[in-house]
C-alpha positions as CSV (number, residue, x, y, z in Angstrom):
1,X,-96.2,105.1,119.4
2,X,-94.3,102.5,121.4
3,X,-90.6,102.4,119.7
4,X,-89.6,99.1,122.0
5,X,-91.1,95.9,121.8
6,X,-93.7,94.4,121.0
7,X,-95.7,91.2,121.8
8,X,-98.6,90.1,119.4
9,X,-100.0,87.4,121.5
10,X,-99.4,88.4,124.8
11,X,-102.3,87.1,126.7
12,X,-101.3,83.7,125.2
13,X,-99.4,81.2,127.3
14,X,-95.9,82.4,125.8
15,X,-96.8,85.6,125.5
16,X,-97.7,86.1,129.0
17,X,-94.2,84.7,130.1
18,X,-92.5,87.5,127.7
19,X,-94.4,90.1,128.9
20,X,-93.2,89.6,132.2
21,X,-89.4,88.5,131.2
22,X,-89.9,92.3,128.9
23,X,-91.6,94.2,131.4
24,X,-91.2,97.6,128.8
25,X,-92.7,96.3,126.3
26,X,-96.5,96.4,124.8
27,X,-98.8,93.3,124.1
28,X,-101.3,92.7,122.1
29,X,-104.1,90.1,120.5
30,X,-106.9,89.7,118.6
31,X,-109.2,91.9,117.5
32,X,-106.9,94.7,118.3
33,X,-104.1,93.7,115.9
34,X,-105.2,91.0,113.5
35,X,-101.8,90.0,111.5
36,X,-104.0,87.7,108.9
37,X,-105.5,90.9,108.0
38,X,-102.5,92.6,105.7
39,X,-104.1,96.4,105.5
40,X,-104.9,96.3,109.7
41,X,-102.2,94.9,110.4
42,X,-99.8,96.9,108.4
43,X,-101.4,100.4,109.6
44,X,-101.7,99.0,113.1
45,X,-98.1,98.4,112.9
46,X,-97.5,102.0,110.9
47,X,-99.4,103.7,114.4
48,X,-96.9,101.8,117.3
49,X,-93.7,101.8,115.0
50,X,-92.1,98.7,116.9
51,X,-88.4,98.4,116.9
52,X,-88.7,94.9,117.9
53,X,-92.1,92.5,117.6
54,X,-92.2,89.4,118.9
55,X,-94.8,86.8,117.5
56,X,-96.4,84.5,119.8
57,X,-99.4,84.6,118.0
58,X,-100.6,81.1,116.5
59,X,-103.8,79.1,115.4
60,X,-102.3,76.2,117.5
61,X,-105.6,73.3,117.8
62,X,-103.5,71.1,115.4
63,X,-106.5,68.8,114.8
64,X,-108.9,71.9,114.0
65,X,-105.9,73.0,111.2
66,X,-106.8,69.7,109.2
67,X,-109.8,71.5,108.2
68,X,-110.2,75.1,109.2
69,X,-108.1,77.4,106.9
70,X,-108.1,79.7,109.1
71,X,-104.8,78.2,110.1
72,X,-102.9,79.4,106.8
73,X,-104.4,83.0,107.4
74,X,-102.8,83.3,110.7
75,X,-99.6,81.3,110.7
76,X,-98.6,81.6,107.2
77,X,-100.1,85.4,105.5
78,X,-99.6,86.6,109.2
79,X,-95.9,86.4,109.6
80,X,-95.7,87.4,106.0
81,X,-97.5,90.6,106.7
82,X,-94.9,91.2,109.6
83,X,-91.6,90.2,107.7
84,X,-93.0,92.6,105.3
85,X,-93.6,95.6,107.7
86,X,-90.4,94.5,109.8
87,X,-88.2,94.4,106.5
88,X,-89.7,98.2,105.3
89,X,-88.9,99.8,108.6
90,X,-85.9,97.9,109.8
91,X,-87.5,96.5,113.0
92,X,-86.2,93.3,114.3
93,X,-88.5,90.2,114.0
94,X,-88.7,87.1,116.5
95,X,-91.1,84.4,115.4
96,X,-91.7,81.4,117.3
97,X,-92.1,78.2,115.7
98,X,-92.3,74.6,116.1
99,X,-91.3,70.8,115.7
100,X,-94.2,70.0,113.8
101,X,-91.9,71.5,110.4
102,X,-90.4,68.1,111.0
103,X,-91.9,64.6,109.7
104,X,-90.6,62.8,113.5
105,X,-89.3,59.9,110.7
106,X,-85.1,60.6,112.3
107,X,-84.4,57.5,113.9
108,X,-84.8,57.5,117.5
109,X,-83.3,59.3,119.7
110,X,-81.0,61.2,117.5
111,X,-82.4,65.1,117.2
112,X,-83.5,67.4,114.6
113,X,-80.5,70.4,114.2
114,X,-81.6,73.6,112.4
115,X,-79.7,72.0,109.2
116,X,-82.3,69.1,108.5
117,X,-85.0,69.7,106.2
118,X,-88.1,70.6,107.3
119,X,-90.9,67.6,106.5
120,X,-94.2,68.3,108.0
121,X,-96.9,65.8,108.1
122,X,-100.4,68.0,109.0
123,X,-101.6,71.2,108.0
124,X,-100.6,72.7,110.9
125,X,-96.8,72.2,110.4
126,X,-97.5,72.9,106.7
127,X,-98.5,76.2,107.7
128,X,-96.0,77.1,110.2
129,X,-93.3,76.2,107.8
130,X,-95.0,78.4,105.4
131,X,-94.6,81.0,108.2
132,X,-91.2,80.6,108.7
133,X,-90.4,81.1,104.9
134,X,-92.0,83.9,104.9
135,X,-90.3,85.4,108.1
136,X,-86.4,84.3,106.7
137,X,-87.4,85.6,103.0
138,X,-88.6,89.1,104.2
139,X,-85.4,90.8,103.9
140,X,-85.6,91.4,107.1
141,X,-83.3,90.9,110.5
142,X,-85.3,87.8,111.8
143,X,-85.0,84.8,114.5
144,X,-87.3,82.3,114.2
145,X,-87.3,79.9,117.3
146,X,-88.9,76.4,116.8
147,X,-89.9,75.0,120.1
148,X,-92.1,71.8,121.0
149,X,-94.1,70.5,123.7
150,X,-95.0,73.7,125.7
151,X,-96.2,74.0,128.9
152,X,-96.5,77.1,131.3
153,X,-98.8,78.7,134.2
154,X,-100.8,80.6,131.2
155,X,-103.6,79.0,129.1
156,X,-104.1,75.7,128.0
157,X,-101.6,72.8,128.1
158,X,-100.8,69.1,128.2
159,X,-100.1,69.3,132.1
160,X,-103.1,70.9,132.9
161,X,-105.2,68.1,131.2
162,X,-103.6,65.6,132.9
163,X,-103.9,67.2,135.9
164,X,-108.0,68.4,135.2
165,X,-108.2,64.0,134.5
166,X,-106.4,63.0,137.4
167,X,-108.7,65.6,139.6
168,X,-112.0,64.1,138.3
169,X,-111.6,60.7,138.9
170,X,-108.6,59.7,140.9
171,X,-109.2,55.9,140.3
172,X,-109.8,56.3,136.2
173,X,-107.3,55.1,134.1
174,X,-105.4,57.7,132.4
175,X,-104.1,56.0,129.3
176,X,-101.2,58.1,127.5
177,X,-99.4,57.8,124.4
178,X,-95.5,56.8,124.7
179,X,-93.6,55.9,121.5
180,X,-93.2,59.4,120.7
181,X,-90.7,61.6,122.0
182,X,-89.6,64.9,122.4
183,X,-88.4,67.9,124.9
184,X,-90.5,69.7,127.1
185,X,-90.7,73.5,127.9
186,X,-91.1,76.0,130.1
187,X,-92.6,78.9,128.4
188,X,-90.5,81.5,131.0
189,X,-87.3,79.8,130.0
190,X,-88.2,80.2,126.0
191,X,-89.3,83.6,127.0
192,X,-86.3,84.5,128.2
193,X,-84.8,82.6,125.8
194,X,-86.3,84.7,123.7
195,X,-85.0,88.4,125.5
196,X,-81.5,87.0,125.0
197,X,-81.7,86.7,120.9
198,X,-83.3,90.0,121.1
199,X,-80.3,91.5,123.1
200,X,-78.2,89.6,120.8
201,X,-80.0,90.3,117.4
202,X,-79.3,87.0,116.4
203,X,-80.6,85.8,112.8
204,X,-81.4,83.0,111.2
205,X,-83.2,79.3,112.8
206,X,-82.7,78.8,116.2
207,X,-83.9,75.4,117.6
208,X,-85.5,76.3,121.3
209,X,-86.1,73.5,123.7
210,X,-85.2,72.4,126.7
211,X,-82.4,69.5,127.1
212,X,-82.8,65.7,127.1
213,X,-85.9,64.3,126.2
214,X,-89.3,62.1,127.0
215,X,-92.6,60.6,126.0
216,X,-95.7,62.4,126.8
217,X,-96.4,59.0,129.7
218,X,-93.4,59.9,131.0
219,X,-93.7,63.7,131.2
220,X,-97.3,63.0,132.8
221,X,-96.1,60.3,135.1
222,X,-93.4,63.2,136.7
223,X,-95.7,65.8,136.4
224,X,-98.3,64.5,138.5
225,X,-96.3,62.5,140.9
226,X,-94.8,66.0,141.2
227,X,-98.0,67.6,141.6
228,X,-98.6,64.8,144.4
229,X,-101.9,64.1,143.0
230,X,-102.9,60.4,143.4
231,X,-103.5,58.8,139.6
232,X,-103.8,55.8,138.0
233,X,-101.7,56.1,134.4
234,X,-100.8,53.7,131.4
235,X,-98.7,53.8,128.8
236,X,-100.7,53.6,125.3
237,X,-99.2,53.3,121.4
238,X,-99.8,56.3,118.9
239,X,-102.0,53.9,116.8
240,X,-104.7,53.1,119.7
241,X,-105.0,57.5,120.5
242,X,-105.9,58.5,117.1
243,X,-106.1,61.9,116.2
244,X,-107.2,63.8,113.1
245,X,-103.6,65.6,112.2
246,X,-100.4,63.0,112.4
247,X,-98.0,63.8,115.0
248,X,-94.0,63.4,114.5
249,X,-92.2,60.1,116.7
250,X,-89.5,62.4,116.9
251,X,-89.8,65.7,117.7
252,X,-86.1,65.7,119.7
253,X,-84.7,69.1,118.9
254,X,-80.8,69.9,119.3
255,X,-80.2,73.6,120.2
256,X,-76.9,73.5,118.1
257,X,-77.5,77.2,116.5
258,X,-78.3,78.9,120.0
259,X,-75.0,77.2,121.3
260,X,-73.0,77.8,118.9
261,X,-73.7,81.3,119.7
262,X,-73.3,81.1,123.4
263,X,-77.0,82.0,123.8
264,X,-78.5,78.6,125.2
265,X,-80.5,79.2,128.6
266,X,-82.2,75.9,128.7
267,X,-81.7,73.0,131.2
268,X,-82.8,69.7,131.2
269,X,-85.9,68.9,131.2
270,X,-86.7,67.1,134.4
271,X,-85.1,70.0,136.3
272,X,-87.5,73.0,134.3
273,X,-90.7,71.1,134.9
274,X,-89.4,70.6,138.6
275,X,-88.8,74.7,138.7
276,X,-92.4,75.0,137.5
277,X,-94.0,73.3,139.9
278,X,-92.5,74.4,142.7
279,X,-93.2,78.3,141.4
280,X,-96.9,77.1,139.9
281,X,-98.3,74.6,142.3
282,X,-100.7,76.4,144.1
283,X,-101.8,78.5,141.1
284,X,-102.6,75.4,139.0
285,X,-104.3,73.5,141.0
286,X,-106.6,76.2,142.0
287,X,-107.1,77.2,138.3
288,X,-108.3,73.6,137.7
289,X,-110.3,72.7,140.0
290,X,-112.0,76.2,139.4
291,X,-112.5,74.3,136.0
292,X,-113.9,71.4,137.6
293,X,-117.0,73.2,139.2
């Protein structure tokens, strides 16, 4: 029985960033808690008797989501089954969630606030949305924080593929898509980001990025001139990359809720993704050139 927090997801690339921001608290992930299963879920929850559960956990391959329903099980029933849990023993829930509730049609560049209705083009921000309203219904004290375009030393991320392409053949063309646009961010600023709305017991939507904003070329052209890695990269349009699940233009987030709060921890962006590299460098690059073996 754990009474503090806890982090379903932990060894996720989130997760790993609030364990170490919440260094009391307990993780956890698949098989050992499975939230899309209600009755495991609900007595695993009914043995640890949280007062606080955080929910990194996610079916997050947005083009796999188009087709495997195992997305709904996990980021729609699975929130449900914690809201539920949360809402019959008065624990506090955090759910993260993301940009992809959004259809990206807002004319450029003028953000998304917590106020605009939610859109989603794919299954996958179909079934986060689903999630959320499931989380905010619940009758429970909730925070749901919708991030977008996350990157951290953890797991698997845009930077890291770049970096893996870049690696293999310094004089290939890496062609990357530009006429979308959004915020990147640091999974140990969200995580603390995170900690703060706990301390605060905030409620409601909070919008969770950090500040300004970018196309993926140009996030990959600082990141691996950053990274000092010799590359060859070109911008590309969304309609010569296509993918499976559509992606929103705009995924430009305001954090007007956690300001309006006080609570906002986040920078801009060039200035995170500088911080990271300058902590991760070493770590990174050995991870994936281990990869490249």
């Amino acid at each position: 029985m754990i009474k503090g927090t806890l982090i379903l997801g932990s060894s996720g690339q989130l997760g790993t960033d609030c364990m170490s921001v919440l260094p009391e608290a307990k993780g956890m992930d698949l098989p050992e808690i499975d939230i899309a299963n209600r009755a495991q879920c609900l007595g695993k929850l009914d043995s640890l008797q949280p007062a606080v559960i955080v929910n990194c956990a996610a079916y997050t391959a947005v083009d796999a989501c188009e087709s495997d329903p195992v997305c709904w099980k996990v980021n729609a029933e699975g929130p449900k089954h914690l809201a539920e849990w949360a809402a019959a023993t008065g624990a506090f829930l955090v759910h993260i969630s993301t940009d992809y509730v959004f259809d990206g049609n807002k004319p450029l560049f003028e953000a998304y606030t917590e106020t605009d209705k939610p859109a989603p083009l794919s299954e996958y921000g179909k079934s986060k949305l689903a999630g959320e309203v499931a989380v905010l219904g619940g009758g429970t004290a909730a925070a749901v924080l919708r991030t977008a375009w996350l990157y951290g030393a953890q797991g698997k991320n845009f930077l890291k593929t770049m970096l893996r392409l870049a690696l293999q053949n310094p004089e290939r063309e890496i062609r990357v898509v530009n006429d979308q646009f959004g915020s990147p961010t640091w999974s140990l600023t969200l995580a603390r980001q995170v900690a703060a709305v706990i301390d605060a017991r905030a409620t409601g939507i909070f919008h969770a990025t950090s500040e300004k904003y970018c196309s993926w070329f140009d996030l990959a052209s600082r990141f691996l001139e950053r990274m000092q890695i010799p590359h060859r990269i070109s911008p590309c349009t969304t309609a010569e990359y296509p993918v499976p699940a559509r992606r929103p233009q705009n995924s430009i987030l305001e954090n007007a809720a956690l300001k309006r709060h006080s609570l906002n921890l986040f920078g801009d962006w060039e200035a995170e993704l500088d911080a990271f590299v300058e902590k991760h460098r070493d770590s990174v690059m050995i991870e994936v050139k281990r990869l490249l073996k």
